[in-house]
C-alpha positions in Angstrom: 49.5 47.2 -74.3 51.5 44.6 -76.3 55.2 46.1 -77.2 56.8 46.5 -80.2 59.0 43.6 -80.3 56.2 41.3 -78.9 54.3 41.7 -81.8 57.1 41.2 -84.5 57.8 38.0 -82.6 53.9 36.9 -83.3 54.4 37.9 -86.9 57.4 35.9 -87.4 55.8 32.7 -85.6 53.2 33.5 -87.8 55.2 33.1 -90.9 56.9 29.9 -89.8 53.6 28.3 -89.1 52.9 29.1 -92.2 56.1 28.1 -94.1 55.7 24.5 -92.1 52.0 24.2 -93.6 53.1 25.0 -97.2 55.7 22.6 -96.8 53.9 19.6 -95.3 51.1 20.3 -98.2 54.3 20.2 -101.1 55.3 16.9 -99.3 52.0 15.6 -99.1 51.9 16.5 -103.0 55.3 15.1 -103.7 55.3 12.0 -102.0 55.8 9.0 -104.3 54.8 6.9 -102.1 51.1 8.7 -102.2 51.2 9.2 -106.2 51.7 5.5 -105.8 48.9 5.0 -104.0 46.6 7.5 -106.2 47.8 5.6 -109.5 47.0 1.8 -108.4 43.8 3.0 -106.6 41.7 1.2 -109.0 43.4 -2.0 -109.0 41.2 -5.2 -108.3 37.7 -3.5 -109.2 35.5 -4.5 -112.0 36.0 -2.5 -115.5 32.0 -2.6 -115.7 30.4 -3.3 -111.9 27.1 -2.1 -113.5 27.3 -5.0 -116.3 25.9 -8.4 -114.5 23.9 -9.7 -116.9 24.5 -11.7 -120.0 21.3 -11.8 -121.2 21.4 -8.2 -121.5 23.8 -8.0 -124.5 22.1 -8.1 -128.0 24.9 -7.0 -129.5 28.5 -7.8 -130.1 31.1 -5.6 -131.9 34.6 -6.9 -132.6 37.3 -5.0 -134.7 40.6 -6.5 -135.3 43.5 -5.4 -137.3 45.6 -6.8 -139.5 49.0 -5.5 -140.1 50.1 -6.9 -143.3 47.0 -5.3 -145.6 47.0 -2.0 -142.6 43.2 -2.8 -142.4 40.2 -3.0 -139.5 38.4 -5.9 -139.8 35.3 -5.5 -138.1 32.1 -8.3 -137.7 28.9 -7.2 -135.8 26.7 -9.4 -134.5 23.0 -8.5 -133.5 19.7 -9.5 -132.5 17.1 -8.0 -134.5 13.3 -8.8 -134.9 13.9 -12.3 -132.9 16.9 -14.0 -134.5 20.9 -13.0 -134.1 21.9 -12.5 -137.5 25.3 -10.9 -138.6 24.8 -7.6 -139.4 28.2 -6.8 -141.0 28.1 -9.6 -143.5 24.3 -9.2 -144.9 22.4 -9.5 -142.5 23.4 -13.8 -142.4 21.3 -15.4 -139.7 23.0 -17.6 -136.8 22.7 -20.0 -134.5 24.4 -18.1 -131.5 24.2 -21.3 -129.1 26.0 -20.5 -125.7 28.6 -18.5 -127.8 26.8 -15.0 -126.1 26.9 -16.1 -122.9 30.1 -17.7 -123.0 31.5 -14.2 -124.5 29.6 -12.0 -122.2 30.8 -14.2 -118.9 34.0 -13.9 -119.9 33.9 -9.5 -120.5 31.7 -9.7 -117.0 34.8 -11.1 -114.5 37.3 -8.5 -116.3 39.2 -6.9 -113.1 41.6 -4.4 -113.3 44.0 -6.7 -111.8 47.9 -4.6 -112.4 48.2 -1.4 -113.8 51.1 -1.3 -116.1 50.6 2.1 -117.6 49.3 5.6 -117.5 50.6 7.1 -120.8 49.8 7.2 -124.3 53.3 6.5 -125.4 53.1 3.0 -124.1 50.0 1.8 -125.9 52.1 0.6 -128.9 54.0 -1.5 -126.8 51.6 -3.3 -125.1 49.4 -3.4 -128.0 46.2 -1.5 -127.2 46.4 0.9 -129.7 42.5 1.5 -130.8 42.0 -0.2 -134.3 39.2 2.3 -134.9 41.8 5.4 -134.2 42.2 7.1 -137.3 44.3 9.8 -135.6 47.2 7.5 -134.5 49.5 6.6 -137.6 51.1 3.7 -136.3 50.3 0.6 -138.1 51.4 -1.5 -135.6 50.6 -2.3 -131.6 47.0 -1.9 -132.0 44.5 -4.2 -130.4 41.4 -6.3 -130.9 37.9 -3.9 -129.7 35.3 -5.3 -128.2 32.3 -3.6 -127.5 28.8 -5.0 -125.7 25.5 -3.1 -126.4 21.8 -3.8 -124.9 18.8 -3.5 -126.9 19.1 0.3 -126.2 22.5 0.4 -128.3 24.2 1.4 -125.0 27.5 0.5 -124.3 27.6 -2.1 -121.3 31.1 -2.9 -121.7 33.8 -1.5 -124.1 37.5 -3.0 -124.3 40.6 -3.2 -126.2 42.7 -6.1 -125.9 46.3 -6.2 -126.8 49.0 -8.4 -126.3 49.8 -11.6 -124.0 51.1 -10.2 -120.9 55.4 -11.4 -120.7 56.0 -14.7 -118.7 52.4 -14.4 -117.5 50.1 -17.3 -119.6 46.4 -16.2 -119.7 47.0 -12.7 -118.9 46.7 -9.9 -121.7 47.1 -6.1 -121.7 43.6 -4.3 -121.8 42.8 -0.7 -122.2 39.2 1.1 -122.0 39.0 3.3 -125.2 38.0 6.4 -123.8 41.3 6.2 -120.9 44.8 6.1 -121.1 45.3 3.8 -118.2 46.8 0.5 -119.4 46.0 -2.9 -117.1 47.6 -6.6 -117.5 44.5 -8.5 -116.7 44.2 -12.4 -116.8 41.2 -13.1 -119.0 41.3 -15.9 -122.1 38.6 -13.8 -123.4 39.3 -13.2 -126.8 36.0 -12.9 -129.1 36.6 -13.8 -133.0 36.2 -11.1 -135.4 36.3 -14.2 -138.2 32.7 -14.4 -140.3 33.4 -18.3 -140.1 34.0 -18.1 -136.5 30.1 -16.8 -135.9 28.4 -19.7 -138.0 28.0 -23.2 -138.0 30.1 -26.0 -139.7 27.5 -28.3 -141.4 26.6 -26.1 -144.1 25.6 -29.0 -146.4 24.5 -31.6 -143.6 26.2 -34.3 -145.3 26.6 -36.4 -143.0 29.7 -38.7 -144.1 28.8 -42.2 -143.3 25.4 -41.4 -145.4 27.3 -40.4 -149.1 26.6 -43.2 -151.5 27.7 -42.2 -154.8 29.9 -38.8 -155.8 30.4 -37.4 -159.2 33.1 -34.6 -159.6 32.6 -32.9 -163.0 35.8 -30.6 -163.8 34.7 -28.7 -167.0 34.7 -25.3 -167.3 33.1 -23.0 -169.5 34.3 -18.9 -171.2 32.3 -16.4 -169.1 32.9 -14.4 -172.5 31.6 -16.9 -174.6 29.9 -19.6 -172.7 31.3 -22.3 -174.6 32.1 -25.7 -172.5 35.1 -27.9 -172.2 33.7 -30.7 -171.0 37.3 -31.4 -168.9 37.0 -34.6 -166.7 34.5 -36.9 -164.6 35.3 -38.6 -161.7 32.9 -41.0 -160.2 33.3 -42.1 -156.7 31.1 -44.9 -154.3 30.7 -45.4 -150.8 29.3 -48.7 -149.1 29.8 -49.4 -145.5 32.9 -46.5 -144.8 34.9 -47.8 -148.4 35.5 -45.8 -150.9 35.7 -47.8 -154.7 35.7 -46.2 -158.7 34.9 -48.1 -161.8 38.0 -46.2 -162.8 40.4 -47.8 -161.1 41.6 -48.1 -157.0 40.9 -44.9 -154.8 43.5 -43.3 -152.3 41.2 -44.1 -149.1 43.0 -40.7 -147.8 41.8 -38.6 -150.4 38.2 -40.3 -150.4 38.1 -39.7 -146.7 38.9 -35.8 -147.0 36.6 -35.6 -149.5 33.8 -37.4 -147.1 34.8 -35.0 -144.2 35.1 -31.9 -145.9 31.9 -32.6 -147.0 30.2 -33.1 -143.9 31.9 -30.4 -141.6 32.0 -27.6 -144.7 31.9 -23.9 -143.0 31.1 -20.9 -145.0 33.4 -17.4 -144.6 31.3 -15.6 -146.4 27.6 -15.3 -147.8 25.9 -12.5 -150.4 22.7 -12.5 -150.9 20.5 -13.8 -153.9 18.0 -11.4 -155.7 14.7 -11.9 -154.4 13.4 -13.0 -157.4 15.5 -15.5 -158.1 15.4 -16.4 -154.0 11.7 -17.2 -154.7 12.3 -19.4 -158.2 14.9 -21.4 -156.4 12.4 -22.3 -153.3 9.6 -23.3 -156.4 12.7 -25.7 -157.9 12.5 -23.6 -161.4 14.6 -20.8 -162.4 13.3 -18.5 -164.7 15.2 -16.7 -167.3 15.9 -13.0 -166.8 18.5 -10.3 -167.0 18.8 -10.0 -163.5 18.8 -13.3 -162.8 21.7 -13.7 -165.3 23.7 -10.8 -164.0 23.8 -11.7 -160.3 25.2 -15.0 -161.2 27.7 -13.9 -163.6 28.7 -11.8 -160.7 29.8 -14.8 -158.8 31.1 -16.7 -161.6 28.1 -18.7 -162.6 26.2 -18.9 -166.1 22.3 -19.5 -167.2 21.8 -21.2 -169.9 18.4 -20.9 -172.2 17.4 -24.4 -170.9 17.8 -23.1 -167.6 20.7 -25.2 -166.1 23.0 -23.6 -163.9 26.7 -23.6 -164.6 30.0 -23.0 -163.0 33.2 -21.0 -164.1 35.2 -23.8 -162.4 32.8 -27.3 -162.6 30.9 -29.1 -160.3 30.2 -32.0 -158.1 26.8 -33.8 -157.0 26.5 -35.8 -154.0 24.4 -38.4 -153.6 22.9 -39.5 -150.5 20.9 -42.6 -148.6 17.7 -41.0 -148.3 17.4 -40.0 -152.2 18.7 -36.7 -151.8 21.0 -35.6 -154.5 23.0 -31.9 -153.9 24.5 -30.1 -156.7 27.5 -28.2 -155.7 28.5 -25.7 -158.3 32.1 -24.0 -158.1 32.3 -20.5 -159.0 34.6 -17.6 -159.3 37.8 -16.7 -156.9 36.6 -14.1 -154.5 39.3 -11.3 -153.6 39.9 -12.9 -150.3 40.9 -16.0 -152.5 38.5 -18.0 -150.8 35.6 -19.9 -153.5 32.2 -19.0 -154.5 29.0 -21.9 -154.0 26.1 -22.6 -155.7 24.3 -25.2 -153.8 21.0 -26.7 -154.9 19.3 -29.9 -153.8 17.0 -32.7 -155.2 15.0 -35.8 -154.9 13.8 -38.7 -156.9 11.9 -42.0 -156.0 14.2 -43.8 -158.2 16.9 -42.6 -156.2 15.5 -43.6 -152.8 15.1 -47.0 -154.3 18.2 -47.7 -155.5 19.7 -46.7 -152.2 16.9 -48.8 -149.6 15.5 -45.8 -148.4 11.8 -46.4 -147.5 11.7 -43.4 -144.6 10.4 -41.5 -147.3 12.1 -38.3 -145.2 14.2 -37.4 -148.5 11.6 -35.3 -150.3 11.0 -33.2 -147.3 14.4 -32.8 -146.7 15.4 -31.8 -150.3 12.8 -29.0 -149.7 14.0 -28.0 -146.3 17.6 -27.8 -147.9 16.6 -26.0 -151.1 14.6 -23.5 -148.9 17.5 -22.7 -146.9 20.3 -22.6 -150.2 18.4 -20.2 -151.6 19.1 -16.8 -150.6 22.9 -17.5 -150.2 25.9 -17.6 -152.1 28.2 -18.9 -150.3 32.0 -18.8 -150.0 33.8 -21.7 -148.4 38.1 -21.5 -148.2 40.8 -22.4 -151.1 41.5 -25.0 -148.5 38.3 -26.7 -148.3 37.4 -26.1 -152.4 40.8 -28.1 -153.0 39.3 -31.2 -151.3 36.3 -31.0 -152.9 37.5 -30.3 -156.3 39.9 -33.5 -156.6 42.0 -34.5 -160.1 42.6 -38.1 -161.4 46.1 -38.3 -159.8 44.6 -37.2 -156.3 42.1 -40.2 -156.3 43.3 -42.7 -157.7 46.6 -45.0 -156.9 
C-alpha cells in the first residue's frame, strides 16, 4: 500500500514534468531562430512550379499606374478566333512575334529568391502596392500587375512588380496579389503596358531609300464652317539618298527625319472605322452619308460633296518607286495629345513610269495597303506628327 507522502511526491513529479513540457513547447514557439526558419521557408522555389509552358498563355494582362494623373493604365492582349489582337484598344490585331514567349520565359524562371517582407505596411515602400486595389488610398508605391491566362481564362501566373531592388541591378521587389509576403527577386522581366509597345513600327512601309517625291500641304480648313485656307506647300525630291526643292536648298537633317519617321512610323493608338465606310474605302470610293461624315468629324476630318477627304490640320502625300502614292491626312489632337491619321493609298501607270518602275508590283500593293488602312484611324505621337508636318524655315537653309 503506497503511503501518503509517496504519493504527493508522484503528484509533484507529476507537475514538474509537466511544467518542463509546457515550457520546452513555449520555447519551441518562441524561438526566433525557428520563426526564422518558418518565415524564409519558401525561399528559392518557383512562384508558379505548375506553369512550364509558354505556349500555354493566350493571354497577357498588364496594369500600370501612373502617379501624376492617379490612374491604372491597363492593355490586354489575347488570342481570339486564330490571331492575337489587343483587346483593350479595339480589338487591334498584332503581330506577337517571339514577344509571348520572350514574356512568358521570363514570368516562368521567377524564384522567390529573398524575402524582404511579411506585412502590409511595407508594400508602399517597396512598391507592390496592387494598381487594381481600390481599397488602398495611397497614390503612390504601387506596382506594375501582370497576369498570364490559358485559353481557359485561368490564371497560370499572377505578379506585381515594384521597385528596383537597392544596390542590387536586375533585381526588383515582387508580390503575389492574393499574399502579403514581399520577395526581392532578380528578373529583368518587365512587360509593357504601352499600346505602341504591342504593335509594329512600319505602319506605312515606306521604306526610306524608295521616297521619290513628297508634298506637305499645310492648309487647314473651320470644322464649323468648312472653309479652306489654303496655307503652304512644300515640295520635296529624293534621288539616290539627296534630298533637293525647286524652292530653294533643303536642311539634309530635316529631310532625313522626315525620310525616317516615315519609314519606322508606330501607332499609339487605333479606333475603328464604321463598317460602311470600312467597305467604301477597300472599293477606293467613299460615298456620302451622315454617318460617314460624323465619324470623321469625330477625328478631325471633313467630307466634302465631291467626296475628297480633308484634314483639320493639312496633309502630306508621299510618293514612291513603284507608283504608289499615300495620302496622309492630319487630324485633330487626341486628349493624350498625341495626332489623329487618315491614311489612304494609290496608284497610277503614269506614276510608275515616271519613276522606272516596270515590276508592275505597285497596283497590288496599293490595294494591299488600302485594304489594311481601312478600318483604322490611327494615332501616331506629337513627336513623330512634328517631323512629318515640317514649315518653310525647318526645310529649307
Amino acid at each position: 500500500m503506497t503511503s501518503h507522502s509517496g504519493r504527493r511526491e508522484a503528484v509533484v513529479s507529476a507537475v514538474f514534468v509537466l511544467a518542463a513540457a509546457v515550457l520546452v513547447a513555449a520555447a519551441s514557439l518562441t524561438s526566433p531562430e525557428r520563426r526564422a526558419a518558418s518565415v524564409f521557408s519558401d525561399e528559392g522555389q518557383p512562384f508558379y512550379p505548375e506553369f512550364h509552358d509558354p505556349q500555354a498563355v493566350k493571354a497577357i494582362e498588364v496594369v500600370d499606374y501612373d502617379e501624376p494623373t492617379a490612374t491604372a493604365r491597363p492593355l490586354k492582349v489575347e488570342f481570339r478566333k486564330s490571331r492575337w489582337v489587343i483587346a483593350s484598344n479595339n480589338d487591334y490585331p498584332i503581330d506577337i512575334g517571339d514577344r509571348l514567349v520572350k514574356t512568358s520565359a521570363a514570368l516562368i524562371d521567377l524564384k522567390k529568391d529573398q524575402v524582404r517582407s511579411n506585412i502590409t505596411q511595407d508594400h508602399g515602400k517597396y512598391g507592390v502596392i496592387d494598381p487594381l486595389d481600390q481599397k488602398n488610398g495611397s497614390l503612390q508605391g504601387r506596382g506594375k500587375r501582370v497576369t498570364l491566362r490559358d485559353a481557359q481564362k485561368n490564371v497560370l501566373a499572377d505578379f506585381i512588380l515594384g521597385k528596383p531592388v537597392e544596390s542590387k541591378p536586375g533585381w526588383r521587389y515582387v508580390r503575389v496579389p492574393s499574399q502579403n509576403r514581399t520577395y526581392a527577386v532578380k528578373t529583368d522581366a518587365d512587360p509593357s503596358a504601352r499600346f505602341a509597345d504591342w504593335v509594329n513600327s512600319g505602319l506605312l512601309r515606306i521604306p526610306t531609300a524608295n521616297i521619290r517625291r513628297v508634298t506637305i500641304a499645310t492648309y487647314a480648313i473651320n470644322p464649323t464652317t468648312g472653309a479652306l485656307d489654303q496655307g503652304d506647300q512644300i515640295v520635296l525630291t529624293q534621288e539616290n539618298g539627296q534630298w533637293k526643292s525647286p524652292a530653294g536648298a533643303v536642311k539634309e537633317e530635316a529631310a532625313k527625319a522626315l525620310g525616317g519617321a516615315l519609314d519606322t512610323l508606330k501607332i499609339v493608338d487605333a479606333r475603328p472605322k464604321p463598317a460602311d465606310m470600312a467597305r467604301d474605302l477597300r472599293a477606293g470610293q467613299m460615298q456620302l452619308s451622315m454617318q460617314t461624315a460624323l465619324s470623321l468629324r469625330q477625328f478631325g476630318f471633313l467630307l466634302t460633296q465631291t467626296g475628297r477627304i480633308l484634314a483639320t490640320d493639312g496633309e502630306m502625300t508621299v510618293e514612291m518607286a513603284n507608283g504608289v502614292a499615300y495620302q496622309i491626312r492630319f487630324g485633330d489632337i487626341a486628349s493624350s495629345g498625341d495626332r489623329y491619321l487618315f491614311v489612304t493609298t494609290s496608284w497610277d501607270t503614269a506614276r510608275a513610269t515616271r519613276y522606272n518602275d516596270t515590276s508592275g508590283g505597285g497596283e497590288k500593293a496599293s490595294r494591299d495597303l488600302n485594304a489594311r488602312f481601312a478600318d483604322w484611324f490611327y494615332a501616331i505621337a506629337n513627336a513623330d506628327f512634328q517631323k512629318l508636318r515640317l514649315t518653310r524655315s525647318q526645310v529649307f537653309k
